[in-house]
C-alpha positions as CSV (number, residue, x, y, z in Angstrom):
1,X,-12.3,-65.2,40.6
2,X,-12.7,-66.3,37.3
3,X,-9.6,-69.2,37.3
4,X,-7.9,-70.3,40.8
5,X,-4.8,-70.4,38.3
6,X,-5.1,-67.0,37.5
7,X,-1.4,-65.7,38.0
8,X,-3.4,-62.3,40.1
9,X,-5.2,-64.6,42.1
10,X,-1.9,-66.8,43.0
11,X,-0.1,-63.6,44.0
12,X,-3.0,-62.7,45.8
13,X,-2.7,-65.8,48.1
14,X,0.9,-65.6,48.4
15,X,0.0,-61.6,50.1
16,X,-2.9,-63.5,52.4
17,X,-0.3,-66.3,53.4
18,X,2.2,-63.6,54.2
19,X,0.3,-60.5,55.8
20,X,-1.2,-64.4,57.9
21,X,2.1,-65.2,58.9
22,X,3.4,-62.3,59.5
23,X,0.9,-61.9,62.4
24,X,2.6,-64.9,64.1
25,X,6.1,-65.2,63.5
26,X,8.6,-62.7,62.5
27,X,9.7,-64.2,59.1
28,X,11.1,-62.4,55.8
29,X,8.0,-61.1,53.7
30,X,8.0,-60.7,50.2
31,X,7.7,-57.7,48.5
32,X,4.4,-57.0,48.1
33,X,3.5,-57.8,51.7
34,X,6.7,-54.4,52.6
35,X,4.4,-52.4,50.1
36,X,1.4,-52.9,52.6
37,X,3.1,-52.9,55.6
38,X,3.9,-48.7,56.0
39,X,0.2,-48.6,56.0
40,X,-1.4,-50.5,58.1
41,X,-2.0,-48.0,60.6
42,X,-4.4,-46.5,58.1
43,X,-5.6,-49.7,56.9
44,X,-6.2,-51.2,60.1
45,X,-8.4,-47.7,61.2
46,X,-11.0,-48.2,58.0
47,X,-11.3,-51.5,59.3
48,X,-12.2,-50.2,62.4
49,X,-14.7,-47.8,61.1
50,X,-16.0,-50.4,58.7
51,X,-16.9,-52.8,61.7
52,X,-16.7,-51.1,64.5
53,X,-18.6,-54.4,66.2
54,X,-15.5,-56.4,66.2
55,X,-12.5,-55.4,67.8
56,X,-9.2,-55.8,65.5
57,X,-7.5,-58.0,68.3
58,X,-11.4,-60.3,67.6
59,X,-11.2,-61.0,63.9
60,X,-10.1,-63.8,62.9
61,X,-6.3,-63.6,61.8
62,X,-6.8,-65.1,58.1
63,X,-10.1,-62.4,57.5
64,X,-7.5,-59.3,58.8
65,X,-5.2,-60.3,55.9
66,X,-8.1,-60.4,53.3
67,X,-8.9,-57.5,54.3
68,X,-5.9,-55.8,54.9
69,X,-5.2,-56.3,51.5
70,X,-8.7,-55.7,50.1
71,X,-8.3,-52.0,51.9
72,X,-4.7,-51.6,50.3
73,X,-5.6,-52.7,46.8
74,X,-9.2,-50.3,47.1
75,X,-7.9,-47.2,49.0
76,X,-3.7,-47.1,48.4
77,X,-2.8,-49.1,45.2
78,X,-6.1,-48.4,43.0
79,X,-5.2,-50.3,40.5
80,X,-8.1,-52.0,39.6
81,X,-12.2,-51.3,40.2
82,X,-13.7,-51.7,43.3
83,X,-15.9,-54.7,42.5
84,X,-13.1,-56.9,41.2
85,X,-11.3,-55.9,44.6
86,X,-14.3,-57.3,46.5
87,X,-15.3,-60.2,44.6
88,X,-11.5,-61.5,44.9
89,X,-11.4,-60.9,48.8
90,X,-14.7,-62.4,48.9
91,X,-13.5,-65.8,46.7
92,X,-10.2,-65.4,49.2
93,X,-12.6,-65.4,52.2
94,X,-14.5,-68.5,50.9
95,X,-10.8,-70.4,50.2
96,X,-8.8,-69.6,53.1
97,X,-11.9,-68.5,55.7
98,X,-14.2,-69.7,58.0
99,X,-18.4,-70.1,57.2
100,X,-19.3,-66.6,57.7
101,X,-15.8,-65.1,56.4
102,X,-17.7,-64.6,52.8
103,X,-19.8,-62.4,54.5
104,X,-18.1,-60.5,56.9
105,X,-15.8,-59.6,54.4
106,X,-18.2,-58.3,51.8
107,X,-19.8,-56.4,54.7
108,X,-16.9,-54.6,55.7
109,X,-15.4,-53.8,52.2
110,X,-19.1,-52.8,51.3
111,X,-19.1,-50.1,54.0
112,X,-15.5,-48.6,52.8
113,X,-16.6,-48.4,49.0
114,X,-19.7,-47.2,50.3
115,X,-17.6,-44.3,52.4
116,X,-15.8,-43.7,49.1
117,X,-18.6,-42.4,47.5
């Protein structure tokens, strides 16, 4: 994250804050967060294979929405490189996140790009 005005990385946080929320109430979602929705299935099994040591229903609830994203934006969407993905979820991580968020997120989306190639 180059700027925290940056109008990708706002819409960015306005995802996380949705895909967060959306894991405790039932409340309307905006559009981008329906886009991701049809696949978290899929999403949520990469996560799985990226860190197999925690559990989905373990993670902490704000880190399963960076990554959920992350995964969506490296592995549906594609619309931008891998890197910028990563270095976004990682700034998210550090923003929203606990201590070791940073980390656990550049971990897990390390493993997936790594699967990619």
């Amino acid at each position: 994250m180059k700027n925290p005005l940056d109008p990708r990385h706002k819409k960015r946080q306005k995802i996380i804050e949705d895909l967060f929320r959306k894991s405790f109430h039932n409340q309307p979602l905006g559009h981008e967060v329906r886009e991701i929705i049809p696949h978290l299935k899929t999403i949520d099994e990469n996560i799985k294979k990226a860190a197999p040591e925690f559990p989905i229903e373990k993670v902490n609830k704000i880190d399963l929405a960076i990554l959920r994203l992350a995964i969506y934006e490296l592995l549906i969407k594609r619309g931008q490189p891998p890197k910028v993905i990563i270095d976004e979820a990682i700034e998210l991580a550090k923003e929203y996140g606990g201590e070791t968020s940073p980390s656990f997120i550049n971990g897990a989306l390390g493993n997936i790009v790594q699967d990619l190639k």
